[in-house]
mmCIF file of the N, C-alpha and C atoms, coordinates in Angstrom:
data_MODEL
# 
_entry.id   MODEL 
# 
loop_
_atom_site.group_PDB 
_atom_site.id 
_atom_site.type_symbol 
_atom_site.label_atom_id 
_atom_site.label_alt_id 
_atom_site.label_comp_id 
_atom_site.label_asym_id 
_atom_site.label_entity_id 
_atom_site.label_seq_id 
_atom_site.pdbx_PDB_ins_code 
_atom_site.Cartn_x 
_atom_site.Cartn_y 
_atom_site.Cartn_z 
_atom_site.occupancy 
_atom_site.B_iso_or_equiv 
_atom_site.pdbx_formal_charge 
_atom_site.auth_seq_id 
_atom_site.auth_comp_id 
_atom_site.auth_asym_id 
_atom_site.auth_atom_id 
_atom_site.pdbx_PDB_model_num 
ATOM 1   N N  . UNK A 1 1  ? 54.088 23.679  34.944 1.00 0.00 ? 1  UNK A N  1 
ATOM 2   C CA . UNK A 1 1  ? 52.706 23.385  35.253 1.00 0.00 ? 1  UNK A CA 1 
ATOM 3   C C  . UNK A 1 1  ? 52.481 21.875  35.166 1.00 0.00 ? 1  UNK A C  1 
ATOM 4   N N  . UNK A 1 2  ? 51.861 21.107  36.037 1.00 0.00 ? 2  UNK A N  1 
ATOM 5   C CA . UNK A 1 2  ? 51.474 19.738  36.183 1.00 0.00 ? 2  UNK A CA 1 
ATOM 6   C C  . UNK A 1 2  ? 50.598 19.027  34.921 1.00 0.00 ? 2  UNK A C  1 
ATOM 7   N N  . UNK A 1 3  ? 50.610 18.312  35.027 1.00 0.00 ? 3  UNK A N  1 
ATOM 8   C CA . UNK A 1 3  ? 49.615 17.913  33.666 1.00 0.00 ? 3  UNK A CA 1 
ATOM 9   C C  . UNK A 1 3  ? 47.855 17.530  33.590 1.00 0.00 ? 3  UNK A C  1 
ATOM 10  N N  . UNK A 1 4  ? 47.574 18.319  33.101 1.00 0.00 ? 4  UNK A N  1 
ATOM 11  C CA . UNK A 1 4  ? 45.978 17.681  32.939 1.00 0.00 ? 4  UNK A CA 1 
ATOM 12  C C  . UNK A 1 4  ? 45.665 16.058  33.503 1.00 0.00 ? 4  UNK A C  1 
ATOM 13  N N  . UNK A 1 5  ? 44.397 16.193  34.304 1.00 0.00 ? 5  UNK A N  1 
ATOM 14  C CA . UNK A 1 5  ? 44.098 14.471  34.800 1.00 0.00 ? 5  UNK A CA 1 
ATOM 15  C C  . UNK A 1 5  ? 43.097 14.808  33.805 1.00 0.00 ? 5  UNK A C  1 
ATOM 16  N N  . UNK A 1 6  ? 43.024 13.249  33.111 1.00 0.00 ? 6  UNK A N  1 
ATOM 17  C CA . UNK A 1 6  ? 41.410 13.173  32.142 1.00 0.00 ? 6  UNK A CA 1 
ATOM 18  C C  . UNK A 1 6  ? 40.564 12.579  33.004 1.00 0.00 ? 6  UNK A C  1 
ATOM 19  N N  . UNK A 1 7  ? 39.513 13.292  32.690 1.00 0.00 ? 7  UNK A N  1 
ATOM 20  C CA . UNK A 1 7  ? 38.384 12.729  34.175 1.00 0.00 ? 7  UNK A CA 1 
ATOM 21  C C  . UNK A 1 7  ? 38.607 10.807  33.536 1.00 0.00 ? 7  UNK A C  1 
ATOM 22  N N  . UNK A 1 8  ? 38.443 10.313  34.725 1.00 0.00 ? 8  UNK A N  1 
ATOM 23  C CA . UNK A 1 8  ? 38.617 8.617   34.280 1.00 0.00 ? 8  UNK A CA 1 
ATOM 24  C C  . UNK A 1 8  ? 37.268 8.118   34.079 1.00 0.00 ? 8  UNK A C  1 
ATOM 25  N N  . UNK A 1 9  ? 36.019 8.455   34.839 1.00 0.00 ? 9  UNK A N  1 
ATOM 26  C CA . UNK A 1 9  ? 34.651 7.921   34.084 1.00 0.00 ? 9  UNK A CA 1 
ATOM 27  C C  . UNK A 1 9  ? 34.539 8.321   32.474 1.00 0.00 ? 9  UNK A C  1 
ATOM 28  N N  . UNK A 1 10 ? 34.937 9.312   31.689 1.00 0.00 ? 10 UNK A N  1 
ATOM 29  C CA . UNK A 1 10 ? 35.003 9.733   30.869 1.00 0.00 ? 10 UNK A CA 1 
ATOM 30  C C  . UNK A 1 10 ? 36.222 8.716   29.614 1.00 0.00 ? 10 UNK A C  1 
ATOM 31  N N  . UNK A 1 11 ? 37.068 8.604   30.337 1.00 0.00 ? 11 UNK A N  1 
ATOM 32  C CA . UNK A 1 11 ? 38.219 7.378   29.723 1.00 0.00 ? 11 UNK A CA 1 
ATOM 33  C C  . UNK A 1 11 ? 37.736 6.525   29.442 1.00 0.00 ? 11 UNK A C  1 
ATOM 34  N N  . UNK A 1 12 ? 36.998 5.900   30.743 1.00 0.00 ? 12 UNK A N  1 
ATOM 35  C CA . UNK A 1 12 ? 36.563 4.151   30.365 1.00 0.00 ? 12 UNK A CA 1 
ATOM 36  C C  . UNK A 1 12 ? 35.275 4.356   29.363 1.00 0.00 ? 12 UNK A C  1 
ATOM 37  N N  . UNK A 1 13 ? 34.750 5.534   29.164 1.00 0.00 ? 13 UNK A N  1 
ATOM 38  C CA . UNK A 1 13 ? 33.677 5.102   27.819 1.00 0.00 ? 13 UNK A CA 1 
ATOM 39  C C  . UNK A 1 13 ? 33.527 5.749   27.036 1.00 0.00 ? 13 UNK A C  1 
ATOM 40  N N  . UNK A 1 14 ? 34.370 6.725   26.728 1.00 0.00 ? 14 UNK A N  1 
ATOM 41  C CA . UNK A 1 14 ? 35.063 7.310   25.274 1.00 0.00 ? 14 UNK A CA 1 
ATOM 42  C C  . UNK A 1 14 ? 36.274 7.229   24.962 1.00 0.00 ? 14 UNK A C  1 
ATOM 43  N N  . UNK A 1 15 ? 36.214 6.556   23.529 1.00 0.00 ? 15 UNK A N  1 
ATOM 44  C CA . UNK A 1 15 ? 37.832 6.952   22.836 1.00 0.00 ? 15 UNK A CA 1 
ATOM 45  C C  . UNK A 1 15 ? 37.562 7.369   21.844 1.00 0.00 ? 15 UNK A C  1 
ATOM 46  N N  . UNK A 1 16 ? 38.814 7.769   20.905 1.00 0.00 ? 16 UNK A N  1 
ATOM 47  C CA . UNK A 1 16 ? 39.047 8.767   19.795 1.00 0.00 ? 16 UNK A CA 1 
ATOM 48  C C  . UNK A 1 16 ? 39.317 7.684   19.006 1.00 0.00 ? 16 UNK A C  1 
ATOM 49  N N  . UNK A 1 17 ? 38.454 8.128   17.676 1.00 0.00 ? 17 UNK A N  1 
ATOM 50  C CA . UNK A 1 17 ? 39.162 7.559   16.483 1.00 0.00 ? 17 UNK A CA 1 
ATOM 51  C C  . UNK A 1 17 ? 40.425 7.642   16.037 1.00 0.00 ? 17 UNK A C  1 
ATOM 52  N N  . UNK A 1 18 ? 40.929 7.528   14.764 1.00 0.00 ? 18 UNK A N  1 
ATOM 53  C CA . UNK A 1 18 ? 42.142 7.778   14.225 1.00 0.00 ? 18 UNK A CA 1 
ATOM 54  C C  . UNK A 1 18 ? 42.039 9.956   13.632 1.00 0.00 ? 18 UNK A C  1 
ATOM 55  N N  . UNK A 1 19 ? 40.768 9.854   13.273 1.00 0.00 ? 19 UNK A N  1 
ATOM 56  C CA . UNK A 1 19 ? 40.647 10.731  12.408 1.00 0.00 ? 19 UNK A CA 1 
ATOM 57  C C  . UNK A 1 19 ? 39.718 12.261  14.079 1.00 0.00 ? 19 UNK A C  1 
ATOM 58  N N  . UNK A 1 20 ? 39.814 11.718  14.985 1.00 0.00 ? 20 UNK A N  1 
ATOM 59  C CA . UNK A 1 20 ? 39.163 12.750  15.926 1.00 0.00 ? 20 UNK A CA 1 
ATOM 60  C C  . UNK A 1 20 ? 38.104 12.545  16.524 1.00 0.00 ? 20 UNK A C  1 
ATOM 61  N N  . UNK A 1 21 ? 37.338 11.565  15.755 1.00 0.00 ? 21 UNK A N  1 
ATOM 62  C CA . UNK A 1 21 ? 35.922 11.759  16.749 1.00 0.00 ? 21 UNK A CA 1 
ATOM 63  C C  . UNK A 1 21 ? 35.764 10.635  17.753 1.00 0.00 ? 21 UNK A C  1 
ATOM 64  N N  . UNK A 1 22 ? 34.523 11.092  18.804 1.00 0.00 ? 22 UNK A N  1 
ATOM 65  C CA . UNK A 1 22 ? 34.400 10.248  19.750 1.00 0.00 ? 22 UNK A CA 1 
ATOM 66  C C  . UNK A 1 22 ? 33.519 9.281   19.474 1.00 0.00 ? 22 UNK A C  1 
ATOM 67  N N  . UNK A 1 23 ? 34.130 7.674   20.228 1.00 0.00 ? 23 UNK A N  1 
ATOM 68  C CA . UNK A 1 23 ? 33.429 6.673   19.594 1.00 0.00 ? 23 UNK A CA 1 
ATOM 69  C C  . UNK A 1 23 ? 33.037 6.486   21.141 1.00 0.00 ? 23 UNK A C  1 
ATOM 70  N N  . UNK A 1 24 ? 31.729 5.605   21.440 1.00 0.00 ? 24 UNK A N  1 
ATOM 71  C CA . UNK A 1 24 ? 31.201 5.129   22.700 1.00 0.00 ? 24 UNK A CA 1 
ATOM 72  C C  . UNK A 1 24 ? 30.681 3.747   22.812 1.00 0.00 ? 24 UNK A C  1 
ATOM 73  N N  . UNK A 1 25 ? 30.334 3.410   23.295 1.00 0.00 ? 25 UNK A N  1 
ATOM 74  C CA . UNK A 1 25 ? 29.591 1.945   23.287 1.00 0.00 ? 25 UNK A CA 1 
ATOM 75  C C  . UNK A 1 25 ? 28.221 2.251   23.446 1.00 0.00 ? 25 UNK A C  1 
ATOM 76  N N  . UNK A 1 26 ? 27.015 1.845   22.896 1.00 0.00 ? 26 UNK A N  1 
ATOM 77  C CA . UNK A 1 26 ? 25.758 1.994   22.919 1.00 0.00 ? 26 UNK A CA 1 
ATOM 78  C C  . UNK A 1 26 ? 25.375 1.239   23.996 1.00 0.00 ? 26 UNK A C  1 
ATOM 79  N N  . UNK A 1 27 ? 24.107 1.978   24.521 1.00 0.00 ? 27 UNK A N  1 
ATOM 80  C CA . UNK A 1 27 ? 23.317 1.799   25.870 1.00 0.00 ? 27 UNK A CA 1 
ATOM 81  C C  . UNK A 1 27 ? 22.411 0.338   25.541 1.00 0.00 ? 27 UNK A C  1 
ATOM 82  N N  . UNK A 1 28 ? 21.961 -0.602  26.767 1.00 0.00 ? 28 UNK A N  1 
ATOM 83  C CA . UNK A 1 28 ? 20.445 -1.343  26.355 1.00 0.00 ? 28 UNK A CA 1 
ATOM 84  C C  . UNK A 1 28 ? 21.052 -2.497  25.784 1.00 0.00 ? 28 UNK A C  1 
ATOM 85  N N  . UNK A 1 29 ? 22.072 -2.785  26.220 1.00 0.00 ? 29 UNK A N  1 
ATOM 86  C CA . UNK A 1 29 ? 22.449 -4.512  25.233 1.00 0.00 ? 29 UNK A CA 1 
ATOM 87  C C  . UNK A 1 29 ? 23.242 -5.293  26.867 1.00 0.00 ? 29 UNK A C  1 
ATOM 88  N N  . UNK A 1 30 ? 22.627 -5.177  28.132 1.00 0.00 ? 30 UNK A N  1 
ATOM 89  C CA . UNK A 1 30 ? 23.151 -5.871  29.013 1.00 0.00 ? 30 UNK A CA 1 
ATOM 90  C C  . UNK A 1 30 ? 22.591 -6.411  30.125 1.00 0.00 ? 30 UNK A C  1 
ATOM 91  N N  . UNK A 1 31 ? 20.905 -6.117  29.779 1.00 0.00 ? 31 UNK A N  1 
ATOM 92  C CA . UNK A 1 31 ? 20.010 -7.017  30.386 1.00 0.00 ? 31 UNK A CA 1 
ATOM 93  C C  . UNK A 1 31 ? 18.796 -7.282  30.426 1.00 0.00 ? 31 UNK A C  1 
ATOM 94  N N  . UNK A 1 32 ? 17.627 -7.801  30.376 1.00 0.00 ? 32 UNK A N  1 
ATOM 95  C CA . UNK A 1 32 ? 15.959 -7.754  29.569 1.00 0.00 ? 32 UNK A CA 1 
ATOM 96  C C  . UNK A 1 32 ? 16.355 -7.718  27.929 1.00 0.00 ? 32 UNK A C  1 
ATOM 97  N N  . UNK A 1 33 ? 17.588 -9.070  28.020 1.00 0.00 ? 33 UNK A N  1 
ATOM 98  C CA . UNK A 1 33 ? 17.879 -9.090  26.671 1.00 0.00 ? 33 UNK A CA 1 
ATOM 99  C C  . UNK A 1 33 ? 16.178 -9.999  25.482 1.00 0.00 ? 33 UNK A C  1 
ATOM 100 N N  . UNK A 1 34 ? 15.486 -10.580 26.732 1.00 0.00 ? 34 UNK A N  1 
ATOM 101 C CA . UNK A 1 34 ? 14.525 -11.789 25.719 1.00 0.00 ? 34 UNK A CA 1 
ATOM 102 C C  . UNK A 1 34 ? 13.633 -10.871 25.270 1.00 0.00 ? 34 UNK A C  1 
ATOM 103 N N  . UNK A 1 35 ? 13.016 -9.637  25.496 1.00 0.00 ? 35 UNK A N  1 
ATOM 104 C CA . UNK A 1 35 ? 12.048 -8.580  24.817 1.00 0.00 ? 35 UNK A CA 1 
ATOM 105 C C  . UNK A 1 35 ? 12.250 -8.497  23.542 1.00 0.00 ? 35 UNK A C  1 
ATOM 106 N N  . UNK A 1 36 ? 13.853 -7.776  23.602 1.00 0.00 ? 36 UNK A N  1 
ATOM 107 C CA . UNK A 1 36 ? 14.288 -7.145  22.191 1.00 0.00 ? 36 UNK A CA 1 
ATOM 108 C C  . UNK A 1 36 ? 14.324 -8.064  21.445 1.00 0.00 ? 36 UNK A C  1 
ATOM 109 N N  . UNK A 1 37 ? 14.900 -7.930  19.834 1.00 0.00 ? 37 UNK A N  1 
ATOM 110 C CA . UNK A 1 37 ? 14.683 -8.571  18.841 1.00 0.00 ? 37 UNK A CA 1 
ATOM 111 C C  . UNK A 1 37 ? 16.067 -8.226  18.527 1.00 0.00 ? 37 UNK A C  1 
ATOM 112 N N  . UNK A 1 38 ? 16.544 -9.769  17.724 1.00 0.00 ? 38 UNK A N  1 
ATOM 113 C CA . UNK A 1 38 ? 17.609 -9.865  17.435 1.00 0.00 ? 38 UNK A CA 1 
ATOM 114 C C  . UNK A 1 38 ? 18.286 -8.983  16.482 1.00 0.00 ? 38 UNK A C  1 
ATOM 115 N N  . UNK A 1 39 ? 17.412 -7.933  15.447 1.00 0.00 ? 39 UNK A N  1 
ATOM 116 C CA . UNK A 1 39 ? 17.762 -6.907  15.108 1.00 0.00 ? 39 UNK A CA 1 
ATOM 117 C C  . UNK A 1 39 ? 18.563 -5.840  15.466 1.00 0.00 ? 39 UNK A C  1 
ATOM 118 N N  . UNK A 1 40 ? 17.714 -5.730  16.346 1.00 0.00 ? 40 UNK A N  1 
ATOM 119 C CA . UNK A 1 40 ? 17.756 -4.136  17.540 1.00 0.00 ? 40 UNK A CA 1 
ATOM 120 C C  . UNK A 1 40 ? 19.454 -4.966  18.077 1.00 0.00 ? 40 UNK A C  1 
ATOM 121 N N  . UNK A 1 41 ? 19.086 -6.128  18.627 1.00 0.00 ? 41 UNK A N  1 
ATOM 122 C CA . UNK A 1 41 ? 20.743 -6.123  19.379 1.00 0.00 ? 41 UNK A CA 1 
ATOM 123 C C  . UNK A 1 41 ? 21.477 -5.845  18.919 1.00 0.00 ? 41 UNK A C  1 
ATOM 124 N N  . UNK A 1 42 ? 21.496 -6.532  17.532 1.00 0.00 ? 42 UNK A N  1 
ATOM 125 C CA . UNK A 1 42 ? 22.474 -6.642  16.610 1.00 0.00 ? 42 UNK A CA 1 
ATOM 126 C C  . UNK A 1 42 ? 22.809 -5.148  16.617 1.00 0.00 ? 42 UNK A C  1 
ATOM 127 N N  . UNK A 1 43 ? 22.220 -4.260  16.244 1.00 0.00 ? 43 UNK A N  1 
ATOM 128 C CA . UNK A 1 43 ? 22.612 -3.307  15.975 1.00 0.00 ? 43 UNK A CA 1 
ATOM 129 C C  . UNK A 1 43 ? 23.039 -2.516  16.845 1.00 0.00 ? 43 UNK A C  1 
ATOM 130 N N  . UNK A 1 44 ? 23.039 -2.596  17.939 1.00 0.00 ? 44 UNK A N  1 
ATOM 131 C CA . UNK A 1 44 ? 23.514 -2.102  19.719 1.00 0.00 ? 44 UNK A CA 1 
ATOM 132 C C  . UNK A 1 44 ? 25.081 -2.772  19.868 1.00 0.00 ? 44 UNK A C  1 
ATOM 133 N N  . UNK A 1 45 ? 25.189 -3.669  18.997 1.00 0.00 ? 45 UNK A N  1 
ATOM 134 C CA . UNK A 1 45 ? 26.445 -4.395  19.142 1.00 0.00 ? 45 UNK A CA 1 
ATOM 135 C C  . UNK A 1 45 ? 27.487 -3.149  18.922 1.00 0.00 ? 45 UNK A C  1 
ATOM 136 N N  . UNK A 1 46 ? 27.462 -2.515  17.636 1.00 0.00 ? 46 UNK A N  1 
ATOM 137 C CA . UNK A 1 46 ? 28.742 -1.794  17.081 1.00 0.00 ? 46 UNK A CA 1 
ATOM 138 C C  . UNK A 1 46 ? 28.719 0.128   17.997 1.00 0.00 ? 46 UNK A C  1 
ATOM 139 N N  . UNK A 1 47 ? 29.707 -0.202  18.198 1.00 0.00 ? 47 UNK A N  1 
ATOM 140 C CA . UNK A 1 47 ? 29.667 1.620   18.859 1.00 0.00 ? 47 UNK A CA 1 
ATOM 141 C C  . UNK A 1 47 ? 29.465 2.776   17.717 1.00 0.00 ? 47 UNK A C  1 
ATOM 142 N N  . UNK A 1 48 ? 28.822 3.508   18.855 1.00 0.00 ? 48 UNK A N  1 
ATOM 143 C CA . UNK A 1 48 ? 28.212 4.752   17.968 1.00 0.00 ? 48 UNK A CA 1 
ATOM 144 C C  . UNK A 1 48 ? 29.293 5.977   18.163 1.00 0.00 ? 48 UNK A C  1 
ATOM 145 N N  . UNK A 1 49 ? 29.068 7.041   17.268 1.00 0.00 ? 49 UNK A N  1 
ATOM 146 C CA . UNK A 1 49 ? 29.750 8.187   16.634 1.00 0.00 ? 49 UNK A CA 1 
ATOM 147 C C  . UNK A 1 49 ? 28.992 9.252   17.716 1.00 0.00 ? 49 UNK A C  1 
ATOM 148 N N  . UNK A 1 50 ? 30.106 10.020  18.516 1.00 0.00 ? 50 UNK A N  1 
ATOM 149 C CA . UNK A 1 50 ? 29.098 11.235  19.006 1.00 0.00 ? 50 UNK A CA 1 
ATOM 150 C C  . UNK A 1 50 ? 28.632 11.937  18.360 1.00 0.00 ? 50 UNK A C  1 
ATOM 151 N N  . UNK A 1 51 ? 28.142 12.929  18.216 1.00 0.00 ? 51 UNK A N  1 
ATOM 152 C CA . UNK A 1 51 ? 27.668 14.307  17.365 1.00 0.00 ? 51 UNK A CA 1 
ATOM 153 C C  . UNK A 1 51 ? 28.990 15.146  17.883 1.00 0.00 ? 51 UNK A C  1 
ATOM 154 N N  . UNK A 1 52 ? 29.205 16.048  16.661 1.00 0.00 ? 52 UNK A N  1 
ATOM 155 C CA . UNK A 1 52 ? 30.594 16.983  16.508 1.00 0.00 ? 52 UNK A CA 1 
ATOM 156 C C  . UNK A 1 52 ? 29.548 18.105  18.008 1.00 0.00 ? 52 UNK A C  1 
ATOM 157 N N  . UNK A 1 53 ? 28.539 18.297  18.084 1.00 0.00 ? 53 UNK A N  1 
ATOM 158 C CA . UNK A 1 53 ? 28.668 19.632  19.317 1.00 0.00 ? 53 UNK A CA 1 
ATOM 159 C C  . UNK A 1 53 ? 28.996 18.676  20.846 1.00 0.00 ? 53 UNK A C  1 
ATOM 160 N N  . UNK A 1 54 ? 28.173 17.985  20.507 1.00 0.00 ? 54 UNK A N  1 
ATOM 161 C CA . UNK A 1 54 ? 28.861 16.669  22.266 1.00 0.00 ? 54 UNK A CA 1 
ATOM 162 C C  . UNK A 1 54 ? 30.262 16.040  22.436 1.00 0.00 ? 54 UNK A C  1 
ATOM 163 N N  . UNK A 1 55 ? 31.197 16.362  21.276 1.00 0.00 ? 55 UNK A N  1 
ATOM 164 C CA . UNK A 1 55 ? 32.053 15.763  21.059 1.00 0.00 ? 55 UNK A CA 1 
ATOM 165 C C  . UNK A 1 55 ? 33.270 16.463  21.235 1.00 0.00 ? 55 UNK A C  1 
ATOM 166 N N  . UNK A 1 56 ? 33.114 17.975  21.049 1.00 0.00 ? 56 UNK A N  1 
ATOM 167 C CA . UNK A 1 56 ? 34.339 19.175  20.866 1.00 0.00 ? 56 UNK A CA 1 
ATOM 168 C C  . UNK A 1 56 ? 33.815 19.231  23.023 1.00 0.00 ? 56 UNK A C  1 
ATOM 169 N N  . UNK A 1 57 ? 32.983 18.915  23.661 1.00 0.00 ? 57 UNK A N  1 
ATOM 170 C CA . UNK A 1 57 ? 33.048 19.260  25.004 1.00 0.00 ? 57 UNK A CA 1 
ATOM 171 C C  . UNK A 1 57 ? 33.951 17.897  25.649 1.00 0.00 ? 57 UNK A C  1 
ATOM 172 N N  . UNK A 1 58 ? 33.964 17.025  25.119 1.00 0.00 ? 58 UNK A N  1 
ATOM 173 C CA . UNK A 1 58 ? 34.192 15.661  25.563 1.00 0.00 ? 58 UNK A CA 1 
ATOM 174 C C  . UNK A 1 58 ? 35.672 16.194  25.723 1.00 0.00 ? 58 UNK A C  1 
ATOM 175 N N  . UNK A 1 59 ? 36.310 16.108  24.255 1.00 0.00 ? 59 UNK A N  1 
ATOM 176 C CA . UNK A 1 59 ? 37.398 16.171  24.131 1.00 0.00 ? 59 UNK A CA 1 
ATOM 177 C C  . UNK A 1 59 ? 38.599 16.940  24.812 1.00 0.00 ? 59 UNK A C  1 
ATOM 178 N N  . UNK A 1 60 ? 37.415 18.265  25.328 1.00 0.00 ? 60 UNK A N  1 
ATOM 179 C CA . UNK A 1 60 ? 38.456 19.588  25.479 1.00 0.00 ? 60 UNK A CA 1 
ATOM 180 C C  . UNK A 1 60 ? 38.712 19.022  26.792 1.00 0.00 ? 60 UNK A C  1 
ATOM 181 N N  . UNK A 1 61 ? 37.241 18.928  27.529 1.00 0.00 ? 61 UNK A N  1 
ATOM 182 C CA . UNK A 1 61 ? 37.521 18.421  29.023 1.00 0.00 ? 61 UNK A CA 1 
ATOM 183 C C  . UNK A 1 61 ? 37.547 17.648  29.675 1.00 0.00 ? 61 UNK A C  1 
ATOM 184 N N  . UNK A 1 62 ? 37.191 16.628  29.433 1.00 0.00 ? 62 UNK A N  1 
ATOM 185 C CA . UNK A 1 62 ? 37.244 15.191  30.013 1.00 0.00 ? 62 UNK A CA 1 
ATOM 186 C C  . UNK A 1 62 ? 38.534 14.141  29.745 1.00 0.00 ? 62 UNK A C  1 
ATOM 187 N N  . UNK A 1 63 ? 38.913 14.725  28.012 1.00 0.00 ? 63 UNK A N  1 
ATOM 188 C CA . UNK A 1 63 ? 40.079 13.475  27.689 1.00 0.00 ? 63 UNK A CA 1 
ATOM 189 C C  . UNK A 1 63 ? 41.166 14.810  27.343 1.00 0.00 ? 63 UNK A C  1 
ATOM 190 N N  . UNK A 1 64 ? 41.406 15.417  27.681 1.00 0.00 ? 64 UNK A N  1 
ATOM 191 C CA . UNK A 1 64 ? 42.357 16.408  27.472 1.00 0.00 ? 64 UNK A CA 1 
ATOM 192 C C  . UNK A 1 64 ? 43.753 16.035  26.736 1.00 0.00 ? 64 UNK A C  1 
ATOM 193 N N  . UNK A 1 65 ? 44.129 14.819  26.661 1.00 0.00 ? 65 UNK A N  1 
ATOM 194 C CA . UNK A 1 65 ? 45.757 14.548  26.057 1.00 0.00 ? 65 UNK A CA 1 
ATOM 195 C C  . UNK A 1 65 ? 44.845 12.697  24.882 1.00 0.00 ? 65 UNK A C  1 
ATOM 196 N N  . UNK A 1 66 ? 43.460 13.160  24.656 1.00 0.00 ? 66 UNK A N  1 
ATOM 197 C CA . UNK A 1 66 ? 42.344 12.103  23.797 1.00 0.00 ? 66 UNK A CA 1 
ATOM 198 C C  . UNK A 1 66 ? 43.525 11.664  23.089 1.00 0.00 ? 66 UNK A C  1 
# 
């Protein structure tokens, strides 16, 4: 049997931790940057943690060999 393709939109903006879960890059930090407050960016800077139910769908089907 051929091998699983991982969908590739799915590649370029999820990866797996060491320990399983899916990490992403947060939305809203790439343009109408002068509104926000240097807080809020700041904190848009570091990637976010999926939730374990959005995360067991990611994995099974999109990154299949994650």
């Amino acid at each position: 049997m051929p091998k699983m393709k991982s969908k590739r939109c799915a590649a370029k903006r999820f990866s797996l931790t060491a320990t399983g879960k899916v990490k992403y890059k947060k939305m809203n930090l790439r343009h109408i940057l002068t509104k926000k407050s240097a807080k809020r960016k700041r904190n848009l800077r570091h990637g976010g943690i999926l939730s374990e139910a959005d995360s067991a769908k990611i994995r099974k089907q999109l990154l299949p060999y994650g």
